[in-house]
C-alpha positions as CSV (number, residue, x, y, z in Angstrom):
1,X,152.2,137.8,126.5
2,X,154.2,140.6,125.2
3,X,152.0,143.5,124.3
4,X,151.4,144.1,120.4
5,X,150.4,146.9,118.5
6,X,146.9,145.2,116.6
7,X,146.7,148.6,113.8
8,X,147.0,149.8,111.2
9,X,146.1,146.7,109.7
10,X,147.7,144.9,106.7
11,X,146.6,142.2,104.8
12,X,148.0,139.7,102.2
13,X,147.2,140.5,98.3
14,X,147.8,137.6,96.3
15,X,149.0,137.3,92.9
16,X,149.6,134.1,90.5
17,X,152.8,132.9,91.2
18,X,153.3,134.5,94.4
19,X,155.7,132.5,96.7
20,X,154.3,132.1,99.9
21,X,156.4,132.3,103.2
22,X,156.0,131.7,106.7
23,X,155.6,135.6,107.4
24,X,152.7,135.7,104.5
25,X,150.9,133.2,106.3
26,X,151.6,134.5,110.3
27,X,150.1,137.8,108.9
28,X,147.3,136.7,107.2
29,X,145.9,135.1,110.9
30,X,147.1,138.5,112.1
31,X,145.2,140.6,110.2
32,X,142.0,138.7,111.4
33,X,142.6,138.0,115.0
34,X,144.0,141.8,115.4
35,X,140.6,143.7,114.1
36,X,138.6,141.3,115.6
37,X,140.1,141.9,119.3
38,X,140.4,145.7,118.5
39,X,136.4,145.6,117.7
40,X,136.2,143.1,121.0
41,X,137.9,145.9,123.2
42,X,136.5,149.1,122.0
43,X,132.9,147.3,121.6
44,X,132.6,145.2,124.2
45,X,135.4,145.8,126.9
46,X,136.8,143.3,129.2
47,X,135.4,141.0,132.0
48,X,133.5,137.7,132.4
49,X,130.8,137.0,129.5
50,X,130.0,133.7,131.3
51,X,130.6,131.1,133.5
52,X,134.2,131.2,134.9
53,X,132.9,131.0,138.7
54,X,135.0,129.7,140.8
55,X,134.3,127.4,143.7
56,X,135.5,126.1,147.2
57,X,136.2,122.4,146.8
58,X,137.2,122.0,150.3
59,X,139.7,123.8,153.0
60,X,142.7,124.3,150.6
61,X,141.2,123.7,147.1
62,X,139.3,125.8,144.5
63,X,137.4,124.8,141.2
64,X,137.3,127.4,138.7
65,X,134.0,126.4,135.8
66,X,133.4,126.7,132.2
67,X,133.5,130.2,130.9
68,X,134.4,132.6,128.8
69,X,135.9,135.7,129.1
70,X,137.6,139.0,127.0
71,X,141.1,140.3,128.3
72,X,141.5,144.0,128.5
73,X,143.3,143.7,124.4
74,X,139.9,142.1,123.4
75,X,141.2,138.6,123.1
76,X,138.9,135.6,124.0
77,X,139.8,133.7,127.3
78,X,138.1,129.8,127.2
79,X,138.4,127.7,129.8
80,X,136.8,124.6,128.1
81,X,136.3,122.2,131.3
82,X,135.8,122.7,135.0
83,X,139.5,123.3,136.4
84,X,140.3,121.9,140.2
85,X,143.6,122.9,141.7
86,X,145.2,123.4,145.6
87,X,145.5,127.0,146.0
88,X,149.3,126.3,147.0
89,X,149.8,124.3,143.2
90,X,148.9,128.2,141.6
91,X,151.4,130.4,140.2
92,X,151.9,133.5,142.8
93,X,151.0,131.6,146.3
94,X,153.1,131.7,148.7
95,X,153.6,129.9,151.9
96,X,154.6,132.9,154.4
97,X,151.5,134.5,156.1
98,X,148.6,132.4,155.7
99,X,146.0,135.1,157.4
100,X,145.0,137.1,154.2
101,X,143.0,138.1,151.0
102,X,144.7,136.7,148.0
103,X,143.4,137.1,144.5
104,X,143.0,134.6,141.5
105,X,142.9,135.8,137.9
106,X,142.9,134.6,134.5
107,X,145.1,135.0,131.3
108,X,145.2,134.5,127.8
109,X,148.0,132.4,126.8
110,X,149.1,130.0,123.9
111,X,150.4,126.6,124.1
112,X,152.1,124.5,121.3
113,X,150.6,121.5,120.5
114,X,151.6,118.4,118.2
115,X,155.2,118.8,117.8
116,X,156.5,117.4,114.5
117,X,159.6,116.8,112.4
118,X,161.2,120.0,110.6
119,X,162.3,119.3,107.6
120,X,163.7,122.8,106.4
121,X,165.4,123.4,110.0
122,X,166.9,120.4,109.5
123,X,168.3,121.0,106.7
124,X,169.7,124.2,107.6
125,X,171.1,123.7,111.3
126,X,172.4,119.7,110.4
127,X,169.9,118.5,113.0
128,X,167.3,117.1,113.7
129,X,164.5,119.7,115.0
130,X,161.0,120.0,115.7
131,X,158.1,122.5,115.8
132,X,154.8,122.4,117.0
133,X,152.2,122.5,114.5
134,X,149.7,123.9,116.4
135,X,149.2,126.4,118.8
136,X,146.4,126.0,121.5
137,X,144.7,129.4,122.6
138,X,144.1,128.7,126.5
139,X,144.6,130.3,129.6
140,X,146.4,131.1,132.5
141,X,145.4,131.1,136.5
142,X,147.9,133.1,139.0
143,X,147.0,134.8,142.3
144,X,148.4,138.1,143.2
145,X,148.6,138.4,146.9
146,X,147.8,142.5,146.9
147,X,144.8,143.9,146.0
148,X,144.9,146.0,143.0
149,X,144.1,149.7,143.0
150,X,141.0,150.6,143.2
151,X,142.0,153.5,140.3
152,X,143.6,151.0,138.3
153,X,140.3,149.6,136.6
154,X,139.5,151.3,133.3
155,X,136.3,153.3,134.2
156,X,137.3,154.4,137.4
157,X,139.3,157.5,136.9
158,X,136.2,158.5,134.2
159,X,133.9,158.1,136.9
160,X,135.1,158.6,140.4
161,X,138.0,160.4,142.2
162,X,139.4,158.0,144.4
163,X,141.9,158.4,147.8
164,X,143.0,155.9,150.1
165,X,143.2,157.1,153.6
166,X,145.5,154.3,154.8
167,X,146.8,150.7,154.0
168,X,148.9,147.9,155.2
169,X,149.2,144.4,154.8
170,X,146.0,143.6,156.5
171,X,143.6,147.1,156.0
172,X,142.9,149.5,153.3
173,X,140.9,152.4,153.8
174,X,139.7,154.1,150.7
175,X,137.4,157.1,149.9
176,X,135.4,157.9,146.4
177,X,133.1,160.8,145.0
178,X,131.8,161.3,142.1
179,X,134.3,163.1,139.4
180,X,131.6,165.6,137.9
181,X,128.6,167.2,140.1
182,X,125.9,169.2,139.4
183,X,125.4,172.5,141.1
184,X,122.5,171.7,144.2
185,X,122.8,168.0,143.6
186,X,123.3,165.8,146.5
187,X,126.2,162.7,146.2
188,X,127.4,160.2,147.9
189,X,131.0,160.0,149.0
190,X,131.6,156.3,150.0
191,X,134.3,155.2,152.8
192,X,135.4,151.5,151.6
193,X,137.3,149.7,154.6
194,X,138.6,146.3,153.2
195,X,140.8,143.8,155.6
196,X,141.5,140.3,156.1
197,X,139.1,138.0,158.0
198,X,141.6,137.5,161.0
199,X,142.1,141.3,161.5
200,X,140.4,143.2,164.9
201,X,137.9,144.9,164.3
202,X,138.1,148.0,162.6
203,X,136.5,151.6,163.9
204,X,137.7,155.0,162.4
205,X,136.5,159.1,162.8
206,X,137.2,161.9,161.1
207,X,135.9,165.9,160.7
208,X,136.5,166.8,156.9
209,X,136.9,170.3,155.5
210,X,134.7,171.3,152.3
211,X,135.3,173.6,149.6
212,X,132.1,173.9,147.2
213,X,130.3,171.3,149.5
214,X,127.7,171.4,152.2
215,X,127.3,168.3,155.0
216,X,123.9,166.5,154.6
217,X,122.2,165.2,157.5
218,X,122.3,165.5,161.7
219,X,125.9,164.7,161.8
220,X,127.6,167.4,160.2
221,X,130.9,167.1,159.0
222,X,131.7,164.7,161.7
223,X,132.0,160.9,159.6
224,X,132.4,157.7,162.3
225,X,132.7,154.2,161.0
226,X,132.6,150.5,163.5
227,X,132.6,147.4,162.2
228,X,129.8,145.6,163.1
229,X,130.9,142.4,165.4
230,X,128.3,140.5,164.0
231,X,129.4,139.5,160.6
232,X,132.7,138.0,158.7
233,X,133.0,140.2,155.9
234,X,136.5,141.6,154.7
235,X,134.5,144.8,153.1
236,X,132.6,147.4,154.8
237,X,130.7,150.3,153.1
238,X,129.7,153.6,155.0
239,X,127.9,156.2,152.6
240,X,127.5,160.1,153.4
241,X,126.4,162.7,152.0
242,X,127.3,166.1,150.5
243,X,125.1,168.8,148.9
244,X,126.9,170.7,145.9
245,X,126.8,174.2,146.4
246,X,125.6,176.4,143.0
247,X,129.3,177.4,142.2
248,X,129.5,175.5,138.0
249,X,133.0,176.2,137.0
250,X,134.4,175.9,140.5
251,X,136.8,172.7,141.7
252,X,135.2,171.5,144.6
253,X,137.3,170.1,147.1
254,X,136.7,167.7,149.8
255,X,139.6,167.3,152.4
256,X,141.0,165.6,155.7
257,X,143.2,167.2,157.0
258,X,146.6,165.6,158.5
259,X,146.0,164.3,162.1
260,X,142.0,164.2,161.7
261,X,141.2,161.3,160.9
262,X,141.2,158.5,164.0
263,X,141.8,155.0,163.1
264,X,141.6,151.6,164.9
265,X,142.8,148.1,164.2
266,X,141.2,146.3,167.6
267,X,142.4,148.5,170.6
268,X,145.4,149.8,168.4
269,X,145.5,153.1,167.5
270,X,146.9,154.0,164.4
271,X,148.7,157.6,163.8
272,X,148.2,158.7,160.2
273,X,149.5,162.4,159.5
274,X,148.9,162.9,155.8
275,X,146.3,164.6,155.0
276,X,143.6,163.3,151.4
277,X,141.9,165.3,149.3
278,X,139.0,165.2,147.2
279,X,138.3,166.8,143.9
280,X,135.1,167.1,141.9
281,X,134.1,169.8,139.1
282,X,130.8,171.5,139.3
283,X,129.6,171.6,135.6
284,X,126.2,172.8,134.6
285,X,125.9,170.5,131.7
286,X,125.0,166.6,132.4
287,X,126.9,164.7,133.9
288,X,126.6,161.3,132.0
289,X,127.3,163.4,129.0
290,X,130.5,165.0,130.3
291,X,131.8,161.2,131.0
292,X,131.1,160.5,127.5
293,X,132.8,163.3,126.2
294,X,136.1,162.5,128.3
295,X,135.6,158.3,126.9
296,X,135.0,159.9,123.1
297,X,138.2,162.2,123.5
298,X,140.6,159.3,124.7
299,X,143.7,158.8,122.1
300,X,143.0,155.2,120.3
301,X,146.4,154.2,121.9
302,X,144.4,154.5,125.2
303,X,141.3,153.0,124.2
304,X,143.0,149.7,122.6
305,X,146.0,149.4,125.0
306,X,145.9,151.5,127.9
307,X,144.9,148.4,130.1
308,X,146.9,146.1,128.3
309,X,148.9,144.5,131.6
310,X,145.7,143.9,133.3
311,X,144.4,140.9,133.8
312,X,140.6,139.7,134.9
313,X,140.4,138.9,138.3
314,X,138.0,136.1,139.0
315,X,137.5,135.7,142.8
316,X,138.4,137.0,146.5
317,X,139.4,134.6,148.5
318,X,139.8,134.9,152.2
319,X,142.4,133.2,154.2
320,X,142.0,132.0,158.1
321,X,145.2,130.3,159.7
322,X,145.0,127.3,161.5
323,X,148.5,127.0,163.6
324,X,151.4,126.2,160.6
325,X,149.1,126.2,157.9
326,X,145.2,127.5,156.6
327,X,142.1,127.1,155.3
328,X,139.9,128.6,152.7
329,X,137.1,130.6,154.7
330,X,135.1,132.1,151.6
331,X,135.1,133.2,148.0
332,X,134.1,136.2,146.3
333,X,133.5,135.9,142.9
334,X,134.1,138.9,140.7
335,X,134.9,141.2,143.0
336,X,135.9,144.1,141.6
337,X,132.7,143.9,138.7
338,X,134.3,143.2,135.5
339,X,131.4,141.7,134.1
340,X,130.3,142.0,130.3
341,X,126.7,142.7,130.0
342,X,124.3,140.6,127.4
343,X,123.3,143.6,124.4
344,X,120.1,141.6,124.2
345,X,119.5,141.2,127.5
346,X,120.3,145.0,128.4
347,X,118.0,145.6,125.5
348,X,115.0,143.9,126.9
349,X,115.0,144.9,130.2
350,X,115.3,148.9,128.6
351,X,112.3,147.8,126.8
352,X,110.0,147.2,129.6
353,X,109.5,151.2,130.2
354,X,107.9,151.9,133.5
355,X,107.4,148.3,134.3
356,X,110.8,147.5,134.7
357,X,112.2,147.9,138.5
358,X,114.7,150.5,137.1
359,X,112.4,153.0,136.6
360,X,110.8,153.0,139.9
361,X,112.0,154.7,142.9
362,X,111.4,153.1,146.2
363,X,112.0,153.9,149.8
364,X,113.5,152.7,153.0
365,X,112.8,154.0,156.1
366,X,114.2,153.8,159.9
367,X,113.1,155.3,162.7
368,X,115.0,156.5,166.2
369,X,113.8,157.6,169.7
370,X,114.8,161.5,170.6
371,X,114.4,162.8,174.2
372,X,111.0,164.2,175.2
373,X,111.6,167.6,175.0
374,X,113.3,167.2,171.4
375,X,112.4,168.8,168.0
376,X,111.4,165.8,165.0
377,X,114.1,165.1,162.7
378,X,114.2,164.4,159.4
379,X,117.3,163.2,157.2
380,X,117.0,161.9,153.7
381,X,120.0,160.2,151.7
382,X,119.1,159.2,148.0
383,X,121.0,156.1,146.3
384,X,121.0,156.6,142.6
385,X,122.9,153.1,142.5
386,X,119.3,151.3,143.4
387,X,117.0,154.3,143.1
388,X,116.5,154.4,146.5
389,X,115.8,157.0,149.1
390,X,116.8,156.4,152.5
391,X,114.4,158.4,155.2
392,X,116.0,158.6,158.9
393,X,112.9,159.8,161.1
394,X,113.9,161.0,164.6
395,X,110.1,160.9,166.9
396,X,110.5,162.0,170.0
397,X,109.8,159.4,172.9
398,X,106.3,160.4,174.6
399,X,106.5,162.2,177.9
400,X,106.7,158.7,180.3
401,X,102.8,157.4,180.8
402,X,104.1,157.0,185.0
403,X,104.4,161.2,184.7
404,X,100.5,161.3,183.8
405,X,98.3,158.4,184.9
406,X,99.2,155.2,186.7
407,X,97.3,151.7,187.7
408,X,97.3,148.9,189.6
409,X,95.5,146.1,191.7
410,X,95.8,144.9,195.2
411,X,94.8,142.2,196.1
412,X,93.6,142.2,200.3
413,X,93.5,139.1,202.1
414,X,89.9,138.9,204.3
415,X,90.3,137.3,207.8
416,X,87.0,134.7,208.3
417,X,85.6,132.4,210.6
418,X,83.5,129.3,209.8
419,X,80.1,129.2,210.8
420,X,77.5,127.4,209.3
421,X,79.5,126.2,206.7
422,X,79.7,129.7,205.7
423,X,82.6,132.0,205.3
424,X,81.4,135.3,207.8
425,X,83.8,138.3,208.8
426,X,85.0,137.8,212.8
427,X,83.5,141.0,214.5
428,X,86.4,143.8,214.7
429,X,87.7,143.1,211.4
430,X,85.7,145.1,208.8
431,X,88.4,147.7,208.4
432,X,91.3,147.4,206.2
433,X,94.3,149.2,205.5
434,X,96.9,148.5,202.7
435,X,100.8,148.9,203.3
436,X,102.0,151.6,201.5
437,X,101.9,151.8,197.3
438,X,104.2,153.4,195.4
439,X,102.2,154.9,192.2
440,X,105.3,156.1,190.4
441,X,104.5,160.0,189.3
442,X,107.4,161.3,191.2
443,X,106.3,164.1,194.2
444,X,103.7,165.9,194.5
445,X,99.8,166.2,195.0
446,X,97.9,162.7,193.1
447,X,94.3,162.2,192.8
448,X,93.5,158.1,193.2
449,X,90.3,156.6,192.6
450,X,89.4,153.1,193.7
451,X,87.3,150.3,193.0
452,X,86.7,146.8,193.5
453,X,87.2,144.6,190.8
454,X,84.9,141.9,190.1
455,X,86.4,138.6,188.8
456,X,84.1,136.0,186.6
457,X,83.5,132.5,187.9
458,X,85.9,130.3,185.5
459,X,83.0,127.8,185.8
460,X,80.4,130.3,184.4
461,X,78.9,129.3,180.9
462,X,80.3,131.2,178.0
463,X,79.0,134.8,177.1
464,X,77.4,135.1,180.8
465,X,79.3,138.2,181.4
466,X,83.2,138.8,181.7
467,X,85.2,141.1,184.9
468,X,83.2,143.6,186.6
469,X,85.3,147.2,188.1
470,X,82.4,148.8,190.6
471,X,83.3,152.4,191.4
472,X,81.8,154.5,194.2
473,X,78.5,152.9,196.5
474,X,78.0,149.2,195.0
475,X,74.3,149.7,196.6
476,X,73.0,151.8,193.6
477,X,73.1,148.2,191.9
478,X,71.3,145.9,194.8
479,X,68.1,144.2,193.6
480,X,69.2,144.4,189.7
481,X,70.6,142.3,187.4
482,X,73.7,144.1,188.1
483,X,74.0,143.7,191.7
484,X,77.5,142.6,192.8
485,X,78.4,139.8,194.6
486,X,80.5,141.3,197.4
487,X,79.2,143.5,200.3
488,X,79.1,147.3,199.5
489,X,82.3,148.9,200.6
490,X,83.4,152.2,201.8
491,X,87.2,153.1,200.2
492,X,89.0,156.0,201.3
493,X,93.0,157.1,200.6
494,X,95.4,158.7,202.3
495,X,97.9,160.1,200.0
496,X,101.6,161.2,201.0
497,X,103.2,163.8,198.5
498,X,106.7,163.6,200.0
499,X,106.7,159.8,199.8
500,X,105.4,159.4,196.2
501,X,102.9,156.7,198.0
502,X,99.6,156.5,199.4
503,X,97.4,154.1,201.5
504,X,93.7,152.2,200.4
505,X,91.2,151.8,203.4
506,X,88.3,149.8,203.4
507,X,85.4,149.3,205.2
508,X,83.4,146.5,204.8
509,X,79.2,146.5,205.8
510,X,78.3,142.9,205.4
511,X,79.6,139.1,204.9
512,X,81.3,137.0,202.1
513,X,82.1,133.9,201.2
514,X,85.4,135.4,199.3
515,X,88.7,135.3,201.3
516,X,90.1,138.2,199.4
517,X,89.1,141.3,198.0
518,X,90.7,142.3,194.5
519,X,91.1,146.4,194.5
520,X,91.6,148.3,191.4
521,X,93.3,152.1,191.8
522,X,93.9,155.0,189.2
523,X,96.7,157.3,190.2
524,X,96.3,160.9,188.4
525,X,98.5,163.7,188.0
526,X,98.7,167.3,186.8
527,X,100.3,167.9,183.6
528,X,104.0,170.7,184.5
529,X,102.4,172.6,181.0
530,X,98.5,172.8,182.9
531,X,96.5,169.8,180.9
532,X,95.0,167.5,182.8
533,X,96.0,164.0,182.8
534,X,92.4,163.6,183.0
535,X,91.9,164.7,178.8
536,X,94.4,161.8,178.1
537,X,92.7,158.9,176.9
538,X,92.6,155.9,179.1
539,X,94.0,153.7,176.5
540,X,97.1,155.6,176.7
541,X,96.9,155.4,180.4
542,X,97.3,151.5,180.8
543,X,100.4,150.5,181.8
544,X,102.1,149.9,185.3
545,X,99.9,147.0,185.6
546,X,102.1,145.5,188.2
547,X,100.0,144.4,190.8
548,X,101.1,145.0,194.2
549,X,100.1,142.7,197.5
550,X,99.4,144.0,200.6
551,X,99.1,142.3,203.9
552,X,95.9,143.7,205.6
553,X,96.1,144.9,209.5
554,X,93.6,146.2,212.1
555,X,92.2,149.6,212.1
556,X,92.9,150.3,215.7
């Protein structure tokens, strides 16, 4: 549609007797159409009202629903019935690289409908001729194969400063901040990577240079992007931060300079030697109301047609090739937002005050492991898009539990002899001596105690008493209800600081039916800093519970 100048408006006057021509009548439906789509694009803006999703019919075909939709000169778009085409049937596909984003859009266009005789043109040119009586207001679908600038959307430039860092065929790399900042504020500035779904994957570094800005957060300057393997997206988002330094009047600057920044498509390096800059104004007054000011101040030639080419771009679709030909992978609907909000929705949902989600803040937080010698760290990023802050928490890792205190059991096989249908020790063999253990705490002097553990009898009713550890003489308990089933035994350890092991003995005074004996040790170690691992509580302590077996031999 050829782009048309909707003001200053003129209407028809009428007057008796006035003849009336085709241009009377052409401008009366002017007049009407041209301050209503003047009020449409200055009131409402262009985008989606409703409907108008489109939708993957199978590998090579789309269905685009009922909607409605206002074109950036405030004329109404209607698609009246769900519309299913082949991608390849659309007006700006082409068959030459199949692995690719392309991107469907609507138009408003006019058809003529119910062509009839002319009678005056007839008369005129000798010949028979007809018109169409009516015209059709309808639309138009057409995929553009590049994606559109990300500055080329009507709010951007009021909002954002935007930069791409590199693009080709396959990749874009773009960069936005905010246009206006407030002195001591912290923003966001957001890397956007955008590709096709067959691309490598995509990893990028740089170091930027700041003028008015200081970094936010453990990293610095330093700004390092990978695509996560995981996932099939064809857009990425890394956020950082910057903290606006109390400098109002001043141009900050945000820059990367030529050579900096390290890019790679799979295990291709890309060179990229310009350098991208940044630019933000520090102002002390608000910054929603400096946007407004710059949207108020636009000439009316800019408000009503400074968009006029643009179209409304529907969906995203991503490509995959399959040998000579491809396949619809997925659909993005809307991608770049150009949506028109509901007034009575947007009204509501204002009138819910502090109920409503948008005046709450909430927060997400992460945790990460430091060394054990290392300081906390805290870093906090704030989202105003979701009203979110975003706490990283660096704790670090506990000194290692096998530098303190360590545990285990061993479990010594008895050699017996059957007498009397009872299980007795042989004479000779009441001394026992484990293989060596390894208790884990590195060199240096240990402390182990030892007891004998004390298993329950799986057969035993419930409640009648669960595992038993006796430590020291087991005699102190004989003749009471706590008297231990197995013969009183004398432990001793022999401990070897060089070997970071040590040795159990045992010596046994009496009989048993049991043809092993379960022993429990505790392995202690002085603290480098002077506290005893004794102060540390034993629930702390219990880990290492690998049990170790150890093949008995005589104490010669």
């Amino acid at each position: 549609m050829k782009k048309a100048r909707m003001f200053p408006f003129e209407r028809n006057r009428y007057f008796y007797g006035k003849l009336l021509t085709v241009r009377d009548f052409e401008s009366e439906q002017k007049y009407f159409n041209d301050k209503r789509r003047l009020l449409n694009r200055l009131l409402f803006g262009s985008g989606v009202v409703a409907g108008m999703q489109v939708v993957p019919v199978d590998d090579k075909t789309i269905t685009v629903e009922m909607g409605v939709a206002l074109d950036y000169l405030g004329r109404e778009i209607v698609i009246s019935s769900p519309v299913t085409l082949k991608l390849s049937m659309i007006d700006g596909f082409t068959n030459n690289e199949y692995k690719k984003n392309v991107y469907l859009y609507v138009a408003y266009d006019e058809k003529g409908r119910e062509p009839v005789h002319s009678v005056g043109n007839s008369s005129v040119r000798g010949e028979e001729t007809s018109e169409y009586n009516r015209f059709l207001e309808s639309y138009r679908l057409y995929v553009k194969e590049e994606a559109p600038s990300p500055s080329s959307f009507e709010h951007a430039d009021l909002l954002e400063d935007i930069v791409t860092l590199y693009q080709d065929s396959d990749v874009r790399v773009t960069q936005r901040m905010p246009k206006y900042v407030n002195p001591d504020d912290v923003v966001d500035v957001t890397l956007v990577v955008e590709k096709t779904l067959q691309t490598p994957r995509v990893s990028l570094s740089f170091a930027y240079e700041a003028d008015g800005f200081d970094p936010v957060g453990k990293e610095g300057n330093e700004v390092r992007f990978l695509e996560p393997g995981d996932k099939q997206d064809t857009e990425h988002r890394l956020t950082y931060s910057v903290k606006v330094q109390d400098r109002p009047g001043h141009i900050g600057k945000l820059t990367i300079p030529a050579g900096a920044l390290e890019l790679f498509i799979g295990d291709n390096r890309i060179p990229i030697d310009q350098s991208a800059t940044h630019a933000a104004e520090i102002i002390e007054q608000s910054v929603a109301q400096r946007i407004m000011k710059d949207w108020y101040e636009r000439s009316l030639d800019q408000a009503a047609e400074g968009y006029a080419d643009q179209n409304v771009c529907l969906a995203k679709i991503g490509l995959l090739q399959l040998g000579p030909t491809y396949m619809i992978e997925q659909v993005e609907r809307v991608p770049f937002g150009e949506y028109i909000p509901n007034a009575s929705l947007s009204h509501r949902m204002n009138q819910n005050g502090r109920s409503s989600s948008l005046h709450r803040f909430y927060a997400e937080a992460q945790a990460f492991d430091l060394s054990f010698d290392s300081k906390p760290e805290l870093d906090v990023v704030y989202h105003p898009d979701r009203n979110a802050f975003d706490f990283k928490l660096g704790i670090p890792r506990p000194q290692t539990i096998n530098d303190e205190i360590a545990t285990g059991i061993v479990d010594v096989p008895l050699d017996t002899q059957e007498k009397s249908g009872l299980r007795l020790f042989s004479r000779g063999k009441r001394n026992y001596v484990t293989e060596e253990i390894a208790h884990g705490l590195g060199d240096g002097q240990v402390t182990v105690v030892v007891g004998l553990e004390e298993l329950p009898d799986p057969q035993a009713p419930v409640g009648s008493g669960g595992a038993k550890v006796y430590y020291g003489s087991a005699d102190v308990f004989k003749d009471t209800e706590y008297e231990a089933e197995f013969p009183n035994i004398t432990f001793g350890t022999i401990i070897y600081p060089d070997k970071c092991s040590f040795r159990i003995g045992m010596k046994l005074t009496g009989g048993t039916s049991a043809t092993s004996l379960r022993v429990r040790w505790w392995a202690f170690k002085k603290l480098a800093d002077g506290v005893s691992t004794s102060s540390i509580p034993f629930a702390k302590s219990a880990v290492n519970e690998a049990a170790a077996t150890a093949e008995h031999r005589d104490s010669r």
